[in-house]
N, C-alpha and C positions, 0 to 999 in steps of 0.2 A: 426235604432236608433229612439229614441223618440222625439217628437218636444220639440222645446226650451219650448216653452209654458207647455208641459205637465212635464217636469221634473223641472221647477220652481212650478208650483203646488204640484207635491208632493213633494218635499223639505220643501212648505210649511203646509204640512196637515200634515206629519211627526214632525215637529218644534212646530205646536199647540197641539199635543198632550202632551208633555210638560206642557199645561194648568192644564193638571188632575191630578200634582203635588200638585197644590192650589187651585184647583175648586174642587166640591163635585161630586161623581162619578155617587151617587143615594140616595135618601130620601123617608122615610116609615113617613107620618103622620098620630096619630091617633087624631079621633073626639069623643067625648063624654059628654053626659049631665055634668056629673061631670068636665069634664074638658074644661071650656067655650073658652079658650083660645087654646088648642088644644095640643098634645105632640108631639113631632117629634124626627128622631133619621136623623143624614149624616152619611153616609157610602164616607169615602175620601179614596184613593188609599193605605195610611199603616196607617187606626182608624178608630172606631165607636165613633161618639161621639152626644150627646144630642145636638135636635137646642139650647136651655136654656142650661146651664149649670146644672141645676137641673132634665132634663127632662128626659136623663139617666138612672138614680138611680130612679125616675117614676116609669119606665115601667119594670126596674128589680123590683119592691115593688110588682106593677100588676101580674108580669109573676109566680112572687113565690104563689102569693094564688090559680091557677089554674094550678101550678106544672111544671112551664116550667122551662127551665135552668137559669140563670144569662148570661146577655150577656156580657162578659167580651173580652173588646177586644184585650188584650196580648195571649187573645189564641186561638187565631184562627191565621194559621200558612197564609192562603193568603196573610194576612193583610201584613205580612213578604215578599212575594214572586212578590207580584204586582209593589215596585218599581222599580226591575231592570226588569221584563218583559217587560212593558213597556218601560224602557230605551233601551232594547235590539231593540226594533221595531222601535225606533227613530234613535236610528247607521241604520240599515239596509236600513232605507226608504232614509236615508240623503245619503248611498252609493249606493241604487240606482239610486239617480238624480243625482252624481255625473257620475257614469258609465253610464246613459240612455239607457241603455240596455231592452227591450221590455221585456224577456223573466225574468229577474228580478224584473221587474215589477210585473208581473204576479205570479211568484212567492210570493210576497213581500204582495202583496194584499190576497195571499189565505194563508199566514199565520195569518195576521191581522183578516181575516174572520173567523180564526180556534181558532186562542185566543178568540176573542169576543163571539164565541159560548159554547166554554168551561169555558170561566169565567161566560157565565151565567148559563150553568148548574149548575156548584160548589153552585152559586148562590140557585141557586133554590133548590137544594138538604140543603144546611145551614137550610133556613126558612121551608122546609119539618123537617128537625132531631127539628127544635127549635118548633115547631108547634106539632109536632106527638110526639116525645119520653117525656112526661111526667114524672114526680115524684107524682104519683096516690095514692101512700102511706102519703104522708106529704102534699099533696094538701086539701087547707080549701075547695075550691072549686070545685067539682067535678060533671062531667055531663056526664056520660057513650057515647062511643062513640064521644065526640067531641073532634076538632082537634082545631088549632089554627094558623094556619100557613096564613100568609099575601100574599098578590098577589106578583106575581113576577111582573106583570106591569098591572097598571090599582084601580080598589077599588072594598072593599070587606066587608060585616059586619060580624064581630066576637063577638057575644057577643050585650052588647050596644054599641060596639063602631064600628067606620064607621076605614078603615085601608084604606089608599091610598098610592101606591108605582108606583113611579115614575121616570127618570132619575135626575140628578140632572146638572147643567151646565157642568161639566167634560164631563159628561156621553153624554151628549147631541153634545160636541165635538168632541168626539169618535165614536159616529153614524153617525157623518158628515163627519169625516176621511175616513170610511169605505165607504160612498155613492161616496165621490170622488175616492179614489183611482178603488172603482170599477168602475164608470164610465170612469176613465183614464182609464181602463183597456179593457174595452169595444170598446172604441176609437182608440186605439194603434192596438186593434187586427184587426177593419175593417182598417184601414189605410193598415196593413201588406198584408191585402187581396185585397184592390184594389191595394196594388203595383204588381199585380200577384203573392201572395202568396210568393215571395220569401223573406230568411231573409234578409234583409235590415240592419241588424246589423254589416256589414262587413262580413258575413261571406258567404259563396256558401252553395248550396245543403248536401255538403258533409263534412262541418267543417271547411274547408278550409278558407284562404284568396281567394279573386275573382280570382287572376291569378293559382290557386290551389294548393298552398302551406300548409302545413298542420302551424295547428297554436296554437300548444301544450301551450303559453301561453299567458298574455295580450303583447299585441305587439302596438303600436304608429303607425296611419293611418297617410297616407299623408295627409289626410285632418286635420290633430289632432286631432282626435278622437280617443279612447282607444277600442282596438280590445280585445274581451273576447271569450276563446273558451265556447262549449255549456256547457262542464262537469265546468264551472264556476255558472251556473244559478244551478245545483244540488248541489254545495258544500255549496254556500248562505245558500241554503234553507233546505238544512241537516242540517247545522249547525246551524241556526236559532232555526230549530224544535226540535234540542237535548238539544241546550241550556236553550229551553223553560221547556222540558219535565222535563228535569234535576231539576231545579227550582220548579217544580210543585209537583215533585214527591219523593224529598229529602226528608225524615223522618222528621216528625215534632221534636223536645225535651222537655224539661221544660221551662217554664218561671218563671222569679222572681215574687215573692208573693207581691201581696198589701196589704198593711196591712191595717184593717178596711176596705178595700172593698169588698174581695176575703171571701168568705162565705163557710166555709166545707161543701162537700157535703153529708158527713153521718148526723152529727148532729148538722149543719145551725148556728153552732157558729162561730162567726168573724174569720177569720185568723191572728196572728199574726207572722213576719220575724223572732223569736225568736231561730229557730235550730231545731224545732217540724216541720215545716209543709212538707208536701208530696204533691205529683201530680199526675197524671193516664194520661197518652195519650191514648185515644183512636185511634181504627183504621181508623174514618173519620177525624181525627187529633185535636178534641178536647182536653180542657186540662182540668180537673176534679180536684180541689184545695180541701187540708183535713188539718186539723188543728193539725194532729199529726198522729204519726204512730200506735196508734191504730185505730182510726177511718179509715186510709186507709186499716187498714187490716182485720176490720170489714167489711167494706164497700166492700172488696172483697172476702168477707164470703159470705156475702147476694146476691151479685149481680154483680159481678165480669164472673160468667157463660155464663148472659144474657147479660152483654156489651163487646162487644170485645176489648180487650185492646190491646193495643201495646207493652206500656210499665209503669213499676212505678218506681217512683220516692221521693228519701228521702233528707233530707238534714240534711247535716255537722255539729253536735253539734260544733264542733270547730270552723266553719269559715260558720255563717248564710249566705245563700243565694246560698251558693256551691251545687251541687246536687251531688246526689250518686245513681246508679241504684241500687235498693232496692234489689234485692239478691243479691250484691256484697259488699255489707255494714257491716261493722262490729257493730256488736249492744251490748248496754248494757241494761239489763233490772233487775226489783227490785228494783234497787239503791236509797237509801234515798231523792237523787237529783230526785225532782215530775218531770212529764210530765204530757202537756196538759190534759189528761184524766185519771190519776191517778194509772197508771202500772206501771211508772217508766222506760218507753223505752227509748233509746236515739239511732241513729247512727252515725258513724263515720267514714270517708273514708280510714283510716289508723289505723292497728289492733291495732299501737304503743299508737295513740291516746285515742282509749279504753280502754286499760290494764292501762295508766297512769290514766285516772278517774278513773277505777274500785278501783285502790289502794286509793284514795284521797274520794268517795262515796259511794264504797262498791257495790254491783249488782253479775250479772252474766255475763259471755261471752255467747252470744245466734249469732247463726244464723240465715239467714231469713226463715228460716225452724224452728227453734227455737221459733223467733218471732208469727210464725203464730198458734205453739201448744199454746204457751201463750197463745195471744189474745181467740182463739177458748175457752180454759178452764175459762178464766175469762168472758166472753163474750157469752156464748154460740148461740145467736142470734145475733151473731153481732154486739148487742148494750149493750150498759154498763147499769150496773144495778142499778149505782145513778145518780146522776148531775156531772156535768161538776167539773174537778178538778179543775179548775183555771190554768190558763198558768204557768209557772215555772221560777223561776230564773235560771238567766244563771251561765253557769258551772264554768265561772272566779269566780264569788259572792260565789260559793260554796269553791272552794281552800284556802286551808288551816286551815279549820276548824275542828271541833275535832269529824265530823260522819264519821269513816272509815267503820263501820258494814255496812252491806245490810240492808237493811230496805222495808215497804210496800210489794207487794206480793211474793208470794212463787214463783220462776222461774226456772225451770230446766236449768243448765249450758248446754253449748258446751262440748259435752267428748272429 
């Protein structure tokens, strides 16, 4: 068993992780002549957010003239996964000081050690894709071969500016979690050894109770202590490590659009929640925002080969903010009723739902097979050959008005 002492310790280094619910995990500050005062971004356990409120939207204005991404933080799916991981490690650590059981200790600690290493690779791999994978096409700034990507810990010059990345107090409680529990751990295991190596857990050589009874499950010592056989210390820690996995590795989805913050990524126009916009998950679990369904299917003309995607994503002319996986969509294109970029595309999750516009706007029934001969023929590089249509009215504003015809471009039907 463990001593009183060490299992009120980790009861309490379990309990202060809890702190990194409301303490900041890690902070990136940048220095620059231009910016005397300095810019800074926190990274909290589920947000990115600016030290200033302004400082944020900064360093996305920065990142766009030398082609980096927008850091948007609804999409990045950690930001989602980090609070119950952590919650998950505070049960565990809080039932290990309740059971004091050495060997869950031990366990408990080399999970803790396993999360910490792998949230900062994810880490590090993030500020690698944000630093490296440029937009070298639409970059003002461009400087062959440079990267951009900030220290994982420590400072760095990029550019004119000085970039320092650091823990931030969460983070720093979390580094001191792990120094203790590993030091309990250290401690528990010489103790176990100068008892002569035997387990001290209640248990014999053999799994047993001392008098050699087998002890298939937790059983109440005389002493009142809680007896655990050993295939207890693997079920913890199995189940810890799938719950974690599970979490980690759950397919990211879509997220809801901001509107005016969220910037399409073909052609850097605002997004607005209007029933137009689309998403791309990437397979590193980014999410890639477009201001309408041509732009995402231009945007997977162009460059769709060289990003690996996961998945794409449209949304519900009917019911803004609903998603629909883009080949499962029912779509209307032509229709008098404008779309962001001036095709006339719309989709729908329900065939019912497009056949009643189609009657009321006029259009075509298209597939997303449909969709994409569109776009390609109106489009041929992907990108549209005027300006920006202007966002569209919504399809209530259009009902019952006197345009049944199809109108704006020529669209081949669904046969």
């Amino acid at each position: 068993m463990m001593t009183k002492a060490s299992r009120w310790l980790l009861a309490a280094a379990a309990l202060a992780l809890a702190l990194t619910y409301v303490l900041p995990l890690w902070t990136i500050d940048l220095e620059a002549p231009q910016y005397p005062e300095g810019l800074g971004m926190v990274i909290r356990i589920d947000a990115i957010e600016g030290q200033e409120p302004h400082h944020l939207g900064n360093i996305n204005n920065l990142n766009h003239y030398i082609g980096m991404k927008r850091i948007v933080p609804e999409s990045i799916p950690e930001l989602k996964i980090m609070p119950g991981v952590v919650g998950l490690l505070i049960l565990l650590g809080l039932g290990t000081a309740v059971l004091g059981r050495r060997r869950l200790l031990y366990a408990w600690t080399a999970l803790f050690l396993l999360t910490s290493v792998v949230g900062l690779a994810d880490f590090y791999k993030w500020e690698y894709d944000y630093g490296h994978d440029l937009d070298d096409e639409n970059a003002i700034i461009k400087i062959p071969g440079m990267s951009y990507q900030p220290p994982l810990i420590g400072s760095k010059q990029i550019l004119n500016f000085r970039a320092h990345s650091w823990p931030g107090s969460g983070g720093w409680i979390a580094i001191a979690v792990g120094a203790l529990a590993s030091g309990l751990t250290v401690y528990e295991f010489r103790r176990r050894q100068e008892d002569g190596g035997g387990d001290r857990d209640g248990l014999n050589s053999k799994g047993g109770d001392p008098d050699g009874r087998s002890s298939p499950t937790l059983v109440d010592r005389a002493d009142g202590s809680v007896g655990s056989p050993p295939r207890a210390v693997a079920i913890i820690a199995t189940v810890g490590a799938l719950a974690t996995n599970a979490a980690a590795c759950s397919p990211p989805g879509p997220r809801a659009l901001v509107a005016g913050v969220d910037a399409c990524e073909s052609c850097l126009m605002p997004v607005a929640n209007d029933g137009h916009g689309a998403e791309v998950v990437t397979e590193t679990g980014r999410i890639l925002t477009f201001d309408s369904i041509e732009c995402l299917v231009g945007w997977l003309q162009r460059e769709g080969d060289g990003t690996p995607v996961r998945s794409a994503w449209v949304t519900d002319l009917e019911e803004p903010g609903s998603w629909i996986v883009a080949d499962e969509a029912y779509y209307l294109g032509g229709a008098t009723l404008p779309s962001p970029m001036g095709l006339g595309l719309h989709a729908f999750a329900r065939e019912e739902d497009r056949d009643r516009a189609r009657s009321e706007v006029g259009g075509s029934a298209l597939d997303w097979m449909g969709v994409k001969g569109a776009v390609a023929e109106a489009w041929p590089d992907g990108r549209p050959r005027r300006g920006h249509g202007g966002h569209s009215e919504t399809l209530g504003a259009r009902r019952g008005t006197d345009h049944p015809g199809s109108g704006g471009s020529s669209i081949a039907p669904v046969s």
